[in-house]
C-alpha positions as CSV (number, residue, x, y, z in Angstrom):
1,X,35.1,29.0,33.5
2,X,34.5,27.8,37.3
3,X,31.4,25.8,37.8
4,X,29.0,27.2,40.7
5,X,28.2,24.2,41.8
6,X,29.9,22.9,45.0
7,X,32.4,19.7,44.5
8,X,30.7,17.5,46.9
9,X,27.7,17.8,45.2
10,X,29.1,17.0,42.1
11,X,31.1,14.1,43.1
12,X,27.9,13.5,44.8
13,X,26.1,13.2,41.9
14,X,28.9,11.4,40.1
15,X,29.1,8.9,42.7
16,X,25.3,7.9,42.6
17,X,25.5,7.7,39.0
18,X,27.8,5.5,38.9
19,X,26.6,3.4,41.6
20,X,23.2,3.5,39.7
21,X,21.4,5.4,42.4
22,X,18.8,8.0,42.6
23,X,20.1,10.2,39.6
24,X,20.1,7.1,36.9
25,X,16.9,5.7,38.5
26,X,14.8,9.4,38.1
27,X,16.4,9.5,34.4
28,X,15.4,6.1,33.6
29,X,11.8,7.4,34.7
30,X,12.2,10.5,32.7
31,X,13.6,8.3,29.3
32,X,10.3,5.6,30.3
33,X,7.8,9.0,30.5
34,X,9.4,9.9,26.7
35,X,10.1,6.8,25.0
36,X,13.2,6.6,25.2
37,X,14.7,3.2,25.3
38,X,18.1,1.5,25.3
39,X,19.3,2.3,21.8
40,X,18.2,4.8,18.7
41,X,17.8,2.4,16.1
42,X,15.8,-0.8,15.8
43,X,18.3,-2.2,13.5
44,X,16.9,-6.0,13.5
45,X,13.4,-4.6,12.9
46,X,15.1,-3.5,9.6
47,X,17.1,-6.3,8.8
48,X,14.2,-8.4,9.0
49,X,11.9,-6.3,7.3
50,X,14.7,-6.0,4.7
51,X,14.8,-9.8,4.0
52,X,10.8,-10.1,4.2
53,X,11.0,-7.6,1.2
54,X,13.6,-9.7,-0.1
55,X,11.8,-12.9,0.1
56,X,8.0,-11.7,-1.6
57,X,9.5,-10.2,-4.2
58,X,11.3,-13.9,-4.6
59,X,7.8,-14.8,-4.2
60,X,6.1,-13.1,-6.7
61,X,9.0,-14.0,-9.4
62,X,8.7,-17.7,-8.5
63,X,5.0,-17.5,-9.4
64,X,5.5,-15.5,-12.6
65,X,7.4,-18.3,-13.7
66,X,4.8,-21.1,-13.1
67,X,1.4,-18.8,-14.1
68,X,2.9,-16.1,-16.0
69,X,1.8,-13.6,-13.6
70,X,3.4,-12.2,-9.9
71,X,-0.4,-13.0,-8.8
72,X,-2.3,-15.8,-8.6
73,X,-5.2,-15.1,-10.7
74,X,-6.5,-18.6,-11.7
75,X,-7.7,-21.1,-10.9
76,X,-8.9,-18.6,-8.1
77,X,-7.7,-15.4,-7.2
78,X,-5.3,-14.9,-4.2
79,X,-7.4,-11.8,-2.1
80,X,-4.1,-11.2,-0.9
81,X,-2.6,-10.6,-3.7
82,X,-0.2,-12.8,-4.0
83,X,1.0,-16.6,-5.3
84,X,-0.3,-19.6,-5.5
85,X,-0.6,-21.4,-2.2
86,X,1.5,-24.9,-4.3
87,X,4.0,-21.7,-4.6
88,X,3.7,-21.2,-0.7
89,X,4.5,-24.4,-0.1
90,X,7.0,-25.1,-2.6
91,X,8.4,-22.2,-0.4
92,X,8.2,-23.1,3.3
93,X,4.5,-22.1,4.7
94,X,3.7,-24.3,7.6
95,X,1.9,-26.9,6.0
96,X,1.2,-30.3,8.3
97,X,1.6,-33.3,5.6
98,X,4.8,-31.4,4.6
99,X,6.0,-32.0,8.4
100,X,4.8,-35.4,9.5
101,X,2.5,-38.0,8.4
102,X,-1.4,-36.8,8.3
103,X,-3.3,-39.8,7.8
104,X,-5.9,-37.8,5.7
105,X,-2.8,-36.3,3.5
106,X,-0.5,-39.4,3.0
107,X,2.8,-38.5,0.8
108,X,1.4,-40.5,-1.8
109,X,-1.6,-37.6,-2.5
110,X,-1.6,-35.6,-5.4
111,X,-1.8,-31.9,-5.4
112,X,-2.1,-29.0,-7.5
113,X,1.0,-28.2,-9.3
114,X,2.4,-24.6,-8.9
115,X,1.8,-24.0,-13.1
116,X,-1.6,-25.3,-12.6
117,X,-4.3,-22.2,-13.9
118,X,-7.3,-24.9,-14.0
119,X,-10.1,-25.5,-12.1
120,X,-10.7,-28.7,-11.8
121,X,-6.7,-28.6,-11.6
122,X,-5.1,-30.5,-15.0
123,X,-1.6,-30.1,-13.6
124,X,-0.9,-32.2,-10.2
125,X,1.9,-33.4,-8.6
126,X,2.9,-35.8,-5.9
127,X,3.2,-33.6,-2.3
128,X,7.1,-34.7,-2.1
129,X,7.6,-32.7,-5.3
130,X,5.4,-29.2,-4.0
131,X,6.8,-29.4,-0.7
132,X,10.3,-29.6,-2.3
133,X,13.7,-28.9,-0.2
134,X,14.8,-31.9,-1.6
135,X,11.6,-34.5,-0.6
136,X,11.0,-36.8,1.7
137,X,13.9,-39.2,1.1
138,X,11.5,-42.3,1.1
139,X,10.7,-41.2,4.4
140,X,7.8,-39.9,6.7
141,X,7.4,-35.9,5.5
142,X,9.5,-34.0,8.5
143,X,9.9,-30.9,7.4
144,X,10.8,-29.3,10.9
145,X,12.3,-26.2,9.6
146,X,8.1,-25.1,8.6
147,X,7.9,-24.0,11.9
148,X,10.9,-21.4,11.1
149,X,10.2,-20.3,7.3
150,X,6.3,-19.2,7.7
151,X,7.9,-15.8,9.1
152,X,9.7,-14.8,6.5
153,X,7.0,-15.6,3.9
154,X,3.6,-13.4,3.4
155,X,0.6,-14.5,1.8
156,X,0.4,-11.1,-0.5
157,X,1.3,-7.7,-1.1
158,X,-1.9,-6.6,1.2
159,X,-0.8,-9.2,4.0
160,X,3.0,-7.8,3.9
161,X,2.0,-4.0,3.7
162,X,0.2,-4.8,6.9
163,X,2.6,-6.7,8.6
164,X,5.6,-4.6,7.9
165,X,3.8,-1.6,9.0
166,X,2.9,-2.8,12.1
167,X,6.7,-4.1,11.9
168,X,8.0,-0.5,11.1
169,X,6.0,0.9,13.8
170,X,5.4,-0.8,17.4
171,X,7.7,-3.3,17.1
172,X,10.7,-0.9,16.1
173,X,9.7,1.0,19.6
174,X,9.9,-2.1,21.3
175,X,13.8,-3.3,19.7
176,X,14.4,0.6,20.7
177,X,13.2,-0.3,24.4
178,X,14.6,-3.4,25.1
179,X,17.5,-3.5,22.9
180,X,18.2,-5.2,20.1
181,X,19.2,-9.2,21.8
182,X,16.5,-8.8,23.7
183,X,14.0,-7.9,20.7
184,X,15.1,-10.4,18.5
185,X,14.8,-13.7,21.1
186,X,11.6,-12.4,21.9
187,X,10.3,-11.8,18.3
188,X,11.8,-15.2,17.1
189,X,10.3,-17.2,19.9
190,X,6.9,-15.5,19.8
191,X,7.3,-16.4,15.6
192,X,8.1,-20.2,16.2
193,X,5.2,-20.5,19.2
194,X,2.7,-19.1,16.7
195,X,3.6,-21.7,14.1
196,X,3.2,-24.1,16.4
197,X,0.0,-23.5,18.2
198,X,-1.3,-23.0,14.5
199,X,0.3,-26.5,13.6
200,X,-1.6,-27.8,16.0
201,X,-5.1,-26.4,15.8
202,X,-5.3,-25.1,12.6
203,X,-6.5,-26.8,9.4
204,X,-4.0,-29.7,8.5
205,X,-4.6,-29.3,4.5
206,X,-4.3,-25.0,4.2
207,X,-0.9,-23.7,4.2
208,X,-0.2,-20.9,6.8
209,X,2.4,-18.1,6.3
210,X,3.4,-14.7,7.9
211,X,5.7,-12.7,10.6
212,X,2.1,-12.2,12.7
213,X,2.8,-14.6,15.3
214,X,6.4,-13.0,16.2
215,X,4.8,-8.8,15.6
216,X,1.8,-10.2,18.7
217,X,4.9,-11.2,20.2
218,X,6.4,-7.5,20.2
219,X,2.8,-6.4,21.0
220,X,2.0,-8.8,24.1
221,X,5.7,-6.8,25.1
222,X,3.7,-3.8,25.1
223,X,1.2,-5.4,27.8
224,X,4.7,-6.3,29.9
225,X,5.5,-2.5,29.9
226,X,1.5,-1.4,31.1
227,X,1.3,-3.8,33.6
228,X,4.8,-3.0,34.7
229,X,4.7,0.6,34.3
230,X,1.6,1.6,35.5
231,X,2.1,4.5,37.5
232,X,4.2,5.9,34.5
233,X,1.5,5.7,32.2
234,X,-0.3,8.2,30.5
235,X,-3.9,7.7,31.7
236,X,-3.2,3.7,31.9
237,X,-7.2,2.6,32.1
238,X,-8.0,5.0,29.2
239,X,-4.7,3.2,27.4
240,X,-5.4,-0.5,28.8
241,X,-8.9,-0.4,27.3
242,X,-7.9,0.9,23.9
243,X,-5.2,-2.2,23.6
244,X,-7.6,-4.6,24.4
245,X,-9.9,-3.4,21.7
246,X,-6.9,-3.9,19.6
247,X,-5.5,-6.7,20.6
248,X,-9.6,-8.6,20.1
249,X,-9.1,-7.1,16.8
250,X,-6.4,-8.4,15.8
251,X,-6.9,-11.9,17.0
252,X,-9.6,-12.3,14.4
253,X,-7.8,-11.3,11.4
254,X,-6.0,-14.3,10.5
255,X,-4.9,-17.1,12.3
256,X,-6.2,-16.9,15.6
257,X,-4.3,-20.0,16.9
258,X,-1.0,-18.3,15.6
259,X,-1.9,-15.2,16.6
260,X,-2.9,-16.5,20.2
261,X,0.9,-18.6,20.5
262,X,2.9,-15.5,19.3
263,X,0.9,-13.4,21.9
264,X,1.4,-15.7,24.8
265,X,5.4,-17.1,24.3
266,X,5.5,-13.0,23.8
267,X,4.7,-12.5,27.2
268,X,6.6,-14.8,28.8
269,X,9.8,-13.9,26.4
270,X,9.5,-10.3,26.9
271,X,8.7,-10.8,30.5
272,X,12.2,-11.9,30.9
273,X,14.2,-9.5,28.9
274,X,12.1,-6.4,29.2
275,X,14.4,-3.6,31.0
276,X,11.3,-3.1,34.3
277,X,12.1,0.0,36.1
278,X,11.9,-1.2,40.2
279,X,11.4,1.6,42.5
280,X,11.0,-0.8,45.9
281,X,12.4,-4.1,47.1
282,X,8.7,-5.4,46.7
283,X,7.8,-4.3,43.1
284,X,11.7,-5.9,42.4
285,X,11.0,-9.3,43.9
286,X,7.4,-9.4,41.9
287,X,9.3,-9.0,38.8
288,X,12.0,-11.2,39.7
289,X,9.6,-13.9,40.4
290,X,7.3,-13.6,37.3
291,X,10.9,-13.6,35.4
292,X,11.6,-16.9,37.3
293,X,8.5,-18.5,36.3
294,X,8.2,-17.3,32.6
295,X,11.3,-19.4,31.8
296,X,10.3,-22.8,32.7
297,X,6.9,-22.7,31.7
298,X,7.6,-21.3,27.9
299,X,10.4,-24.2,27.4
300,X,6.8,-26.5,28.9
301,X,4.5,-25.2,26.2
302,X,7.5,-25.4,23.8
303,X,7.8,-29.2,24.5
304,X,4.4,-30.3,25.3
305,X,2.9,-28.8,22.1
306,X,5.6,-29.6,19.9
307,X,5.3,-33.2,20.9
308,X,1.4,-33.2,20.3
309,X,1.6,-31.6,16.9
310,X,3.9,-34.8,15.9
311,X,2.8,-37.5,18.4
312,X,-1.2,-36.7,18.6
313,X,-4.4,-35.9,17.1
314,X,-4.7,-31.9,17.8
315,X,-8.3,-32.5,16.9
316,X,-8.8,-34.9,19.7
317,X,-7.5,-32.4,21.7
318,X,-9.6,-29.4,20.9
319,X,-12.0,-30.6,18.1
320,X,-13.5,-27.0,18.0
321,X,-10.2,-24.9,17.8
322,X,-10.3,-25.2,13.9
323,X,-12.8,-23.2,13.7
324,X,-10.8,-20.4,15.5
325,X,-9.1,-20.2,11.7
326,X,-11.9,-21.1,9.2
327,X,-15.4,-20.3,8.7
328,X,-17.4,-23.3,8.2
329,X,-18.3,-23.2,4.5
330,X,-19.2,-26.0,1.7
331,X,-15.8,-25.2,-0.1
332,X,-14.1,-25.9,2.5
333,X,-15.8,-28.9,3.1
334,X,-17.0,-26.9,6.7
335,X,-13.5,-26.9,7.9
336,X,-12.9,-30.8,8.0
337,X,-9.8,-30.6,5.8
C-alpha cells in the first residue's frame, strides 16, 4: 500500500531524527511528560535488592546460631527486628574502632559477644574477634571496606521492608530514567558518602547499617529532574512542596548524618549523569556548567572528609552533630559514647 505522505517529508523527518533534531527533541518531551526513561527495566535495582534479601536472611541465620533465635530478643530487643548489633558488626556495619583507632575504644576493649543473652553481658570478647574479617593483624583496626558493607546490611526486617520498598519504587524509576551505569555510580557513591558523613559525625561506639544513604541518593536525583524539568512538570510548586515535606521527613528517621551525605553526593552524582532535556543554548550551558562543577567538588568532599574521619577529631569539628543521630538519654550515657 502507498503511503500518502509526500517523500520529502518523510526523509524530512528521517533526516532530523537521525540528526537528533526537532522530532527526537519533542519525543524526548513527550517520554519526560510520561515517564518514560532510557530503558524498561531497572535491572540493578533488582540485583541489588536481590542480594540485600540475600544477605538478611544470612543475617538472621548467623544470629540463630549465636541466640537461638533470627531475633535479638535479649539482653534487649532489636525494635527492628533483627540481630544482635555484635552480629552487625561481626558482619560489616560501619562501626569506628573497627576502622581506625578511637582512643575511647582501644582494640584492647572488651565487648559483648554475639551469643551473649545477658544483661550485664556474661559473654565478652576482645573487638578484634566481633569485628572479625580476619582481625587486626597486630595492627591499628582499618577496616576500610565498613564504608562499603553497611549498604548491603539492614538493621531488621522493619528497616529492610522499608528500604526495599522505597528501593522497588522511586529508585527503580530513576535506574529506568537514567539508565542503568548511570544509576548504579550514582547510588553506590551516594551509599559510600552516607557512610562517611555518618563515620564522621555519628556516635563512634553504635554500629550503623543500611542502603539509606545510597536510596537519598536516587531521591536527591529526583530534585536534579524538578529543578531541571520545571516547565515539564505537573504543577511543579504543588510537587516541590510535597518533596520537601518528604525529604524533612525522612532526614529524621535514622541517621541524619548518613542520610544528609547520601542526599548531597546524590546531587552532585546524578547531576552529572542525569539525561537533562536542553531546549536553548542557555539552559545547555547552565547544565553543562553545574555538570562541570559537581565533579570536582564531590571527589573534594570525598577526600576532605575521608581524611578527617581517620586523621581528626569529628567531634572537634562539629561537637553538636552527634546529636543529629541520638537522643540524649542516660542509657546512652546522653550521646557521649
Amino acid at each position: 500500500m502507498k503511503s500518502d505522505i509526500p517523500a520529502e517529508k518523510q526523509q524530512s523527518s528521517f533526516a532530523k531524527f537521525l540528526a537528533s533534531g526537532k522530532y527526537p527533541l519533542e519525543q524526548r518531551i513527550e517520554d519526560k511528560k510520561r515517564g518514560i526513561g532510557r530503558q524498561r527495566y531497572p535491572f540493578v535495582v533488582w540485583v541489588l535488592t536481590a542480594a540485600m534479601v540475600g544477605v538478611f536472611i544470612y543475617e538472621l541465620i548467623l544470629n540463630a546460631r549465636e541466640q537461638g533465635s533470627p531475633i535479638s530478643l535479649k539482653p534487649v530487643i532489636n525494635p527492628m527486628l533483627g540481630p544482635s548489633s555484635s552480629a552487625l558488626i561481626n558482619l560489616g556495619a560501619r562501626f569506628p574502632p573497627c576502622m581506625k583507632q578511637v582512643d575511647v575504644v582501644p582494640p584492647s576493649t572488651l565487648i559483648s559477644c554475639m551469643n551473649n543473652t545477658a544483661n550485664p553481658p556474661d559473654k565478652i570478647c576482645p573487638l578484634e574477634d566481633v569485628c572479625g574479617f580476619g582481625g587486626f593483624h597486630n595492627e591499628a583496626p582499618n577496616q576500610w571496606y565498613r564504608f562499603i558493607t553497611p549498604i548491603f546490611l539492614h538493621a531488621g526486617i522493619i528497616h529492610i521492608l522499608l528500604n526495599m520498598l522505597a528501593q522497588l519504587t522511586l529508585s527503580a524509576q530513576i535506574e529506568r530514567e537514567m539508565g542503568s551505569g548511570g544509576f548504579f555510580l550514582t547510588y553506590l557513591a551516594a551509599g559510600i558518602f552516607g557512610n562517611v558523613l555518618g563515620g564522621n559525625f555519628s556516635l563512634v561506639g553504635v554500629p550503623s547499617v543500611g542502603a539509606s544513604g545510597a536510596i537519598f541518593g536516587t531521591v536527591a536525583v529526583t530534585w536534579v529532574d524538578l529543578i531541571a524539568h520545571w516547565k515539564y512538570q505537573y504543577r511543579p510548586v504543588r510537587k516541590l512542596i510535597f518533596m520537601t515535606i518528604e525529604l524533612l521527613i525522612g532526614f529524621a528517621m535514622g541517621y541524619i548524618p548518613s542520610h544528609i551525605g547520601g542526599f548531597v553526593m546524590g546531587l552532585l552524582v546524578g547531576m552529572t549523569f542525569y539525561p537533562v532535556i536542553s531546549t536553548t543554548k542557555r539552559h545547555r550551558l547552565i547544565t553543562w556548567a553545574f555538570r562541570l562543577a559537581a565533579i570536582p567538588l564531590a571527589v573534594i568532599l570525598y577526600i576532605v572528609l575521608t581524611r578527617n574521619f581517620y586523621t581528626s577529631d569529628p567531634y572537634a569539628a562539629c561537637a553538636g552533630c552527634r546529636y543529629l543521630s541520638c537522643f540524649p538519654t542516660a542509657s546512652n550515657n546522653h550521646c557521649k559514647g
